[in-house]
Residue, then its C-alpha position, 0 to 999 in steps of 0.5 A: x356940379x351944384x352941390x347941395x346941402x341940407x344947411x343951404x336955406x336958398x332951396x328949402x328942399x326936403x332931405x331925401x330930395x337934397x341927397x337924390x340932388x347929390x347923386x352922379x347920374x350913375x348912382x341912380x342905377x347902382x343896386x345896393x346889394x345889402x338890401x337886395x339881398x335883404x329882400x332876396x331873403x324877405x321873399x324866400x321866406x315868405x314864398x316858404x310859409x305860403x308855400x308850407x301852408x298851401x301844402x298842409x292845406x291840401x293835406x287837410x282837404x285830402x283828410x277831409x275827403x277821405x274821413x267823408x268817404x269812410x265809415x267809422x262805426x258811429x257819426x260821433x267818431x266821423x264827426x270827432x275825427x274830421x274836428x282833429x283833422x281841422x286842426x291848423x298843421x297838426x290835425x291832418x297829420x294826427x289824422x294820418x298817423x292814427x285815424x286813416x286806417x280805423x275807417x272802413x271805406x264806404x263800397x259806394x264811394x269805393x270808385x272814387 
């Protein structure tokens, strides 16, 4: 096997391309299981927080819906409940916890 190094000026080849050369044809397919695992990680912390915002999404839309089909007394109190509930993660929350049982539901939109 033709050995290659990065001193040899006959082929002028870039490094990566010098250390690829000096591969066995089965070191092409061995995985290198620090970064697989590395990525395995990257991945499943990544598929966490969409997943967690895809779920406070939801939420925030179910609070929104149900603040439109409330009624609070006065628009105002509408108005600033459905600002609370636009808050990114704490809003549906504090919506949920204090402001869901202050509405009475509207008798038309009582089917829905």
């Amino acid at each position: 096997m033709l050995m290659l190094t990065e001193k040899n000026a006959i082929y002028n080849l870039p490094k990566y391309i010098v250390k690829w050369l000096n591969k066995t044809p089965l070191d092409h397919f061995r995985i290198n299981y620090s970064t697989f695992y590395t990525e395995r990680i990257k991945l499943n912390t990544t598929t966490f927080f969409v997943g967690l915002g895809i779920a406070f999404y939801v939420i925030t839309c179910l609070a929104i819906f149900d603040i439109a089909k409330k009624d609070f007394g006065k628009l105002a109190y509408k108005f600033i409940w459905g600002i609370i509930a636009l808050i990114p993660f704490i809003g549906c929350i504090i919506y949920f916890v204090f402001g869901y049982r202050k509405g009475k539901r509207i008798s038309r939109y009582s089917s829905l």
